[in-house]
C-alpha positions in Angstrom: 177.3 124.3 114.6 179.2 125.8 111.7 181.6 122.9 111.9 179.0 120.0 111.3 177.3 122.2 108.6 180.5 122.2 106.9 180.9 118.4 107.6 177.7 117.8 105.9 178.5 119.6 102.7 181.6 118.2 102.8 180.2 114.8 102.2 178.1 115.7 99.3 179.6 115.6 95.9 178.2 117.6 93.3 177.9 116.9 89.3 175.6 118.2 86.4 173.5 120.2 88.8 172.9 116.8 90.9 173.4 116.3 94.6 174.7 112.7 95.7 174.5 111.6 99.2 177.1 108.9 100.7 175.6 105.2 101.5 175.5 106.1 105.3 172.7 109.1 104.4 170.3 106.8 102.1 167.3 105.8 103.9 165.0 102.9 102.2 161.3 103.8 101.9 159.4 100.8 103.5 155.9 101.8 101.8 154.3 98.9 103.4 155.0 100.3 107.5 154.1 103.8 106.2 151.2 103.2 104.2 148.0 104.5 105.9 145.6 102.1 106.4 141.8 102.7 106.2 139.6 102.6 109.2 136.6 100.4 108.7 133.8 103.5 108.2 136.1 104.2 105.6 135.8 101.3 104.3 132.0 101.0 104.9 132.1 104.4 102.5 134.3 102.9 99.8 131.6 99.9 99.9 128.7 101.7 99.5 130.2 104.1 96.6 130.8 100.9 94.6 127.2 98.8 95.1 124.7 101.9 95.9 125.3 104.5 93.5 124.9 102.5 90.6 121.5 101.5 92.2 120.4 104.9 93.3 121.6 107.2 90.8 121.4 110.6 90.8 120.0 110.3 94.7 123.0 109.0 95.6 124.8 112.5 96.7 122.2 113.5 98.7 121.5 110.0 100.6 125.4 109.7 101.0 126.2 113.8 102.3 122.4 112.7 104.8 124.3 109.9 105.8 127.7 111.1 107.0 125.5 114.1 108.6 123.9 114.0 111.9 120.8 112.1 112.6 117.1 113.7 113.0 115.3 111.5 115.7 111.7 111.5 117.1 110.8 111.4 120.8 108.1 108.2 121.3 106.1 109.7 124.7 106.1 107.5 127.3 102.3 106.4 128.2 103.2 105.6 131.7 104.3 109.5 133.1 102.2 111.3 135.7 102.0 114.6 133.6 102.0 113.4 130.2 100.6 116.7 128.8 103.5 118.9 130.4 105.7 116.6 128.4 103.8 117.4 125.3 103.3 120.3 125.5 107.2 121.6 126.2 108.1 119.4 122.6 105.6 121.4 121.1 107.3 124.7 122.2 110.0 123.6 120.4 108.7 123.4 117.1 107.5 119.5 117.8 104.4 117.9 116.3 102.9 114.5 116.6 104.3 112.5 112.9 101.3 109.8 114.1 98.3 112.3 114.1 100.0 114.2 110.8 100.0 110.7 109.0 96.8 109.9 110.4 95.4 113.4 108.5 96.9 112.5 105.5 95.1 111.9 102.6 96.5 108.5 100.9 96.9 108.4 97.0 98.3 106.0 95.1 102.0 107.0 94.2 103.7 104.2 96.5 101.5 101.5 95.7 103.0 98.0 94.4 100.1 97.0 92.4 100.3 100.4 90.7 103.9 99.7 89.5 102.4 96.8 88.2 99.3 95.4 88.2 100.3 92.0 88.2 101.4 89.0 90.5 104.9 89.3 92.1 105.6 86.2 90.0 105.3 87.3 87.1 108.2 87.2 84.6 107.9 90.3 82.7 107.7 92.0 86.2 111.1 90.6 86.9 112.9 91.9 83.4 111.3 95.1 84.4 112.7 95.7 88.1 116.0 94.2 86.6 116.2 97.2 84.1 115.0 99.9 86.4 117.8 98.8 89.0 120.5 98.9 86.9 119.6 100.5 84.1 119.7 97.5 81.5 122.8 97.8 80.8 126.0 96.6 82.7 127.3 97.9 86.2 130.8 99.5 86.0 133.1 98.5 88.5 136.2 99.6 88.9 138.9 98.1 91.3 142.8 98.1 91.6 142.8 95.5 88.2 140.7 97.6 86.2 137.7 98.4 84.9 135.2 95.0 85.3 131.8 94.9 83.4 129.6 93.1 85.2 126.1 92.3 84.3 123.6 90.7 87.0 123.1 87.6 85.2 126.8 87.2 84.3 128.5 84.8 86.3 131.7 86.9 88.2 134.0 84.3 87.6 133.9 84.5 84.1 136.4 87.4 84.5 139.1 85.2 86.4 142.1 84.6 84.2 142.0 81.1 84.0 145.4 80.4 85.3 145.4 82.8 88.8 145.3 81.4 91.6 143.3 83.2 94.4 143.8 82.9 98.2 141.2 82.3 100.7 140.8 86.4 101.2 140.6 87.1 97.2 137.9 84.1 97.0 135.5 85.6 99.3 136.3 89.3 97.7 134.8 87.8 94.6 131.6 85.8 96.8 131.6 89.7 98.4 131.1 91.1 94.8 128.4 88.4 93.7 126.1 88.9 97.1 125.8 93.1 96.5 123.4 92.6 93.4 119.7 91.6 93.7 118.7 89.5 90.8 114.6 89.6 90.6 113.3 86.0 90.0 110.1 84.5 89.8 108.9 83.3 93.7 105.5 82.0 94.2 103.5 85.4 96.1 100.7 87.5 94.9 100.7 91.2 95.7 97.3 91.7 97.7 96.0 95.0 97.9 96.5 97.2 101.2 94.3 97.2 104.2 93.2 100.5 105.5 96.6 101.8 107.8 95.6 101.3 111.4 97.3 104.5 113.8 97.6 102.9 117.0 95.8 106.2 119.2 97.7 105.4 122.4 101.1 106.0 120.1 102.7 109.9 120.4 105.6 110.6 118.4 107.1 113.9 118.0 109.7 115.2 115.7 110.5 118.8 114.2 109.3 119.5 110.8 111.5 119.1 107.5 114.6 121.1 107.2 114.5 122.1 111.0 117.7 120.1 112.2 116.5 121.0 116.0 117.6 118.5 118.4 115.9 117.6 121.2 117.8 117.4 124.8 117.7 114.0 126.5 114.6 113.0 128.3 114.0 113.6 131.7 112.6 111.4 134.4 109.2 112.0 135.9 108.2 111.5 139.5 108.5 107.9 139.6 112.0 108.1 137.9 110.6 106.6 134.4 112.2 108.5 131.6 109.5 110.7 129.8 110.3 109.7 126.4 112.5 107.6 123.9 114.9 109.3 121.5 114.5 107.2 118.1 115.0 107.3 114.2 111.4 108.1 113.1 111.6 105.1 110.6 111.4 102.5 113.4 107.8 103.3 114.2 107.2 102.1 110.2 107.4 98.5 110.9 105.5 98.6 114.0 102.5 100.3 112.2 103.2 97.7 109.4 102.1 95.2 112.0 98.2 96.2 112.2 98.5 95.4 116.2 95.4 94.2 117.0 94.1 94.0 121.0 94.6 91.2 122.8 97.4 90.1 120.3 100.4 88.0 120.5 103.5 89.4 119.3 107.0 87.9 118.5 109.7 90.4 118.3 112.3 88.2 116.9 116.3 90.5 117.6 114.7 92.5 119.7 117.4 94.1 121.1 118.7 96.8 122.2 114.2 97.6 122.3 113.4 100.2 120.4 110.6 98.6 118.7 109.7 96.6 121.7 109.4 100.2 123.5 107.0 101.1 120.5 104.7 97.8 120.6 104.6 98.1 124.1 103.2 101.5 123.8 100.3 101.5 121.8 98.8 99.7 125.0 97.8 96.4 122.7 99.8 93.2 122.6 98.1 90.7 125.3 102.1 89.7 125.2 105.4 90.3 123.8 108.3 87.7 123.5 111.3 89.3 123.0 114.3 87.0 121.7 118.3 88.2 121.1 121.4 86.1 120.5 123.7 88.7 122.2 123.9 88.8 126.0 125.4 92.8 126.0 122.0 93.3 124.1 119.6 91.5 125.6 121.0 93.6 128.8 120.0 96.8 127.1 116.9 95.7 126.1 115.9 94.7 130.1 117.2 98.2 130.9 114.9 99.9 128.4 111.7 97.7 130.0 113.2 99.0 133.5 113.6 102.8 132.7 109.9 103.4 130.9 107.5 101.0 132.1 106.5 99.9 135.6 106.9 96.4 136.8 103.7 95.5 137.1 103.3 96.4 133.7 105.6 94.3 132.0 104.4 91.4 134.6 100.9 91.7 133.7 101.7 91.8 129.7 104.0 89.0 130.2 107.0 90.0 128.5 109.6 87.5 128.2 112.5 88.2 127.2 115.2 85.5 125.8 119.1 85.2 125.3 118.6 82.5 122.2 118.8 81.4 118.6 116.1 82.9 116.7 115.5 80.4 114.6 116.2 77.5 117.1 113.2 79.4 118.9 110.8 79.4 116.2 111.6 76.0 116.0 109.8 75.4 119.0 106.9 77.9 118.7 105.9 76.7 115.5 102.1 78.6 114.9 102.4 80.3 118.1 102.2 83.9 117.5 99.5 86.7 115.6 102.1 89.0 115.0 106.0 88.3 113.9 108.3 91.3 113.3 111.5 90.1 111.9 113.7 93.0 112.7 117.1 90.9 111.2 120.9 92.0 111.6 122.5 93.9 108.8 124.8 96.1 107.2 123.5 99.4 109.7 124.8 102.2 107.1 124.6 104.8 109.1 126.3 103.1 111.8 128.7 101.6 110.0 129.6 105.1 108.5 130.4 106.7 111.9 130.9 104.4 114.2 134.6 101.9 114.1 133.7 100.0 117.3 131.5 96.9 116.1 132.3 97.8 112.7 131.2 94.7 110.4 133.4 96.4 107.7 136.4 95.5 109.8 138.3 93.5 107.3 138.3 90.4 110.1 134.5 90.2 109.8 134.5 89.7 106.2 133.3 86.0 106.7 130.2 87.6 108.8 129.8 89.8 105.9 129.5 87.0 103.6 127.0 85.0 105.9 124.6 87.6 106.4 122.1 87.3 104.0 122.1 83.5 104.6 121.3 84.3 108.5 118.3 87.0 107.2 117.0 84.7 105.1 116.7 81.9 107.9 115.4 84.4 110.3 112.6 85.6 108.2 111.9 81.8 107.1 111.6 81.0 111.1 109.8 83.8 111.8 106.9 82.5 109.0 106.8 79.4 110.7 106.1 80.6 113.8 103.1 83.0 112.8 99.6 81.7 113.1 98.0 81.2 110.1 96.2 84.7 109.2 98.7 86.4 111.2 101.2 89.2 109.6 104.7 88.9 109.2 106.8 91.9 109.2 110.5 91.9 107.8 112.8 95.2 108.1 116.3 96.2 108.0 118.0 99.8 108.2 120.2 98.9 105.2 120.2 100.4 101.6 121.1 97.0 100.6 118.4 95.9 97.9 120.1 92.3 98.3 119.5 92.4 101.6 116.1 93.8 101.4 114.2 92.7 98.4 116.3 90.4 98.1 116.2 88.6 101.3 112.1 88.1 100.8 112.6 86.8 97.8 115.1 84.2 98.9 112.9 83.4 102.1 109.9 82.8 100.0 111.6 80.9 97.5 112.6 78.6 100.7 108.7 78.1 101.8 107.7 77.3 98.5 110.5 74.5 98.2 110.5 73.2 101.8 106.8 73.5 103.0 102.9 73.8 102.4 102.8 77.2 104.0 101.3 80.0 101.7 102.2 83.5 101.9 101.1 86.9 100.5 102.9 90.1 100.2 100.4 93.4 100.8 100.5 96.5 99.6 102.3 98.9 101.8 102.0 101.8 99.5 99.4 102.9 101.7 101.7 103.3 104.7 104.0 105.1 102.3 101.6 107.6 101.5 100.2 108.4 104.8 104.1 109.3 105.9 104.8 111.3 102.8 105.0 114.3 104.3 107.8 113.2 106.8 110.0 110.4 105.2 111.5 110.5 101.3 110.7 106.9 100.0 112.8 105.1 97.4 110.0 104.0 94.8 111.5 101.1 93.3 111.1 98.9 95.9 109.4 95.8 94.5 108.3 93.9 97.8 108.3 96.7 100.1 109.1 100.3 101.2 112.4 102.4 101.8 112.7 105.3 103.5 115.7 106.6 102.2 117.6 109.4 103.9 117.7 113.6 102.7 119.7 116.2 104.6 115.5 117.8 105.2 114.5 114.7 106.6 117.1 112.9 107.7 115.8 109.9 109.2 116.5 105.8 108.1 117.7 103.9 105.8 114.7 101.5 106.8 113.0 99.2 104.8 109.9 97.3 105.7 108.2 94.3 103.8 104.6 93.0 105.2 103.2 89.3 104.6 99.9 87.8 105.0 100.6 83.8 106.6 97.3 82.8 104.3 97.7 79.2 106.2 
């Protein structure tokens, strides 16, 4: 040992306090094998630091820290169990109470309401300067990236701050289309704003959750005597849309991506559709969403309410069911935060899905167009996402409506769903800047959504 030691020193020369090694000892740093790269929830994060805090402000910490915590879900009962009240009553031992009958005995005020914000028509121009300030502040968004610091306005063009003689590669191109499609720029779209119906609590609907800032969990259901499960583990937000429906009995419903069924579970529940078609592109989905009809309801059940189920094309489907349905719930793909956040498996973040990226708003746009069409006239259309993504929220109904108004005769209202808002107060945080719809935003005390839900009246 004492030999090579000395072997070593020996090749070292020393001068001025410096050591230097012979060629043979020099190793080359190849940065670009030893550089780390990001997972895609990391890059999901990096995303949504760039386009949501601006947007959000100040709530921004507390959504992001609710985010990257664990989820607070609800437990939807399951109508069909022999001893439905044992059930009950061991979620109310745990600190559970029904988020239904508490909204239910909530007195609604006014502090949601879209008509409040602005007692105008959704059209109106000086609404649109308005929302544009409050979003962003009226001033420009800050964006900083490996160039620089970029200024960009929302009605600046992005590709005003392209030097004129770079050259960007396929990749770079659709970075840039990235950065245009993650701002919402209000416009004028031919809607009125119609005040809200009275909410509508469907009484065959339980749901049970703990109260805010208890982060209880609950333990997964149990199967009764029949071997159904007893009840469905859920974020709270998904009943939103459902009550945004106004079921009705003896009603048709379209349930257009239905899968993996969570909302189907909670239509099916209230005891009121007549029927329920149920429509998926994905075959792994569509799979899951037979297996939740299997484990909760009995066959004869699902026979005798007719629900069909379908692998297709949403909109090739509306295509051919054009006026067909009362009720339409337009449940569309999207970013999923807080999937997307802790989850790297069917991570659209993953940068080989950047092309997906870029195409989803055009698919949500055609989907809720489709879904339109295929509502009776007088029916309700409802349109929701669990994204943060005002683009792909307010954003999206305004793009779809612009499309009706340029490519058919069909009229269309936006209601009031302030209402609904204020009913569920007392369980959800809302973002109240919404200008078509509601948010339910997530907090570490109530840690449910992102979900955002929009309700239109098909007038004919």
């Amino acid at each position: 040992m004492n030999s090579i030691l000395h072997l070593f020193h020996a090749s070292k020369r020393f001068s001025a306090g410096f050591y230097f090694y012979q060629r043979r000892f020099r190793v080359k740093q190849k940065w670009a094998s030893n550089k780390k790269t990001k997972l895609p929830r990391e890059l999901a994060l990096d995303h949504f630091d760039l386009y949501y805090k601006p947007v959000f402000h100040q709530l921004w910490p507390s959504i992001r820290i609710a985010l990257l915590s664990r989820q607070k879900y609800c437990a939807v009962i399951n109508n069909f169990l022999g001893d439905q009240q044992k059930i009950i009553l061991e979620l109310a031992e745990l600190g559970a109470s029904d988020l239904i009958n508490l909204a239910r005995n909530t007195v609604a005020t006014e502090s949601y309401s879209l008509l409040k914000k602005a007692s105008r028509s959704v059209g109106s121009r000086a609404s649109g300067n308005s929302q544009l300030e409050s979003a962003y502040d009226g001033a420009g968004l800050k964006i900083t990236d490996s160039s620089g610091q970029i200024n960009l306005h929302p009605k600046t063009n992005i590709y005003d701050f392209m030097p004129v003689k770079k050259i960007l590669s396929e990749r770079e191109q659709m970075k840039q289309e990235e950065v245009g499609q993650n701002f919402h720029r209000p416009a004028l779209i031919p809607a009125e704003v119609i005040p809200s119906h009275p909410v509508h609590f469907p009484r065959a609907l339980k749901s049970f959750t703990v109260a805010r800032g208890d982060v209880s969990s609950f333990s997964p259901a149990a199967r009764d005597e029949n071997g159904k499960l007893t009840y469905y583990l859920m974020d709270a937000g998904s009943i939103l849309p459902v009550i945004a429906l106004d079921l009705e009995p003896g009603c048709e419903v379209l349930d257009l991506c239905a899968a993996p069924g969570g909302k189907s579970y909670l239509m099916l529940q209230t005891l009121l559709p007549e029927k329920l078609t149920c429509i998926d592109n994905s075959y792994s989905r569509i799979v899951r969403l037979r297996e939740v009809m299997r484990l909760f309801f009995p066959r004869s059940y699902t026979d005798e309410k007719k629900v069909d189920i379908h692998k297709a094309n949403g909109v090739a489907f509306c295509e051919g069911a054009l006026e067909q349905f009362d009720r339409v719930l337009v449940d569309v793909p999207c970013f999923s935060d807080r999937h997307v956040l802790n989850e790297d498996e069917n991570n659209i973040f993953r940068p080989s899905c950047i092309s997906e990226r870029l195409e989803m708003q055009n698919l949500q746009r055609e989907l809720l167009f489709a879904g339109i069409k295929a509502c009776k006239p007088g029916g309700i259309i409802v349109y929701s996402t669990c994204t943060l993504s005002l683009p792909q929220n307010d954003g999206t109904v305004q793009a779809a409506l612009e499309k009706i108004c340029q490519e058919t005769n069909i009229e269309v209202a936006i209601e009031d769903t302030g209402m609904i808002a204020d009913h569920f107060r007392q369980t959800f945080n809302f973002y109240g800047k919404c200008r078509y719809g509601q948010l339910v935003v997530p907090n570490l005390t109530a840690n449910f959504g992102p979900t955002y839900f929009c309700k239109l009246h098909r007038i004919k």
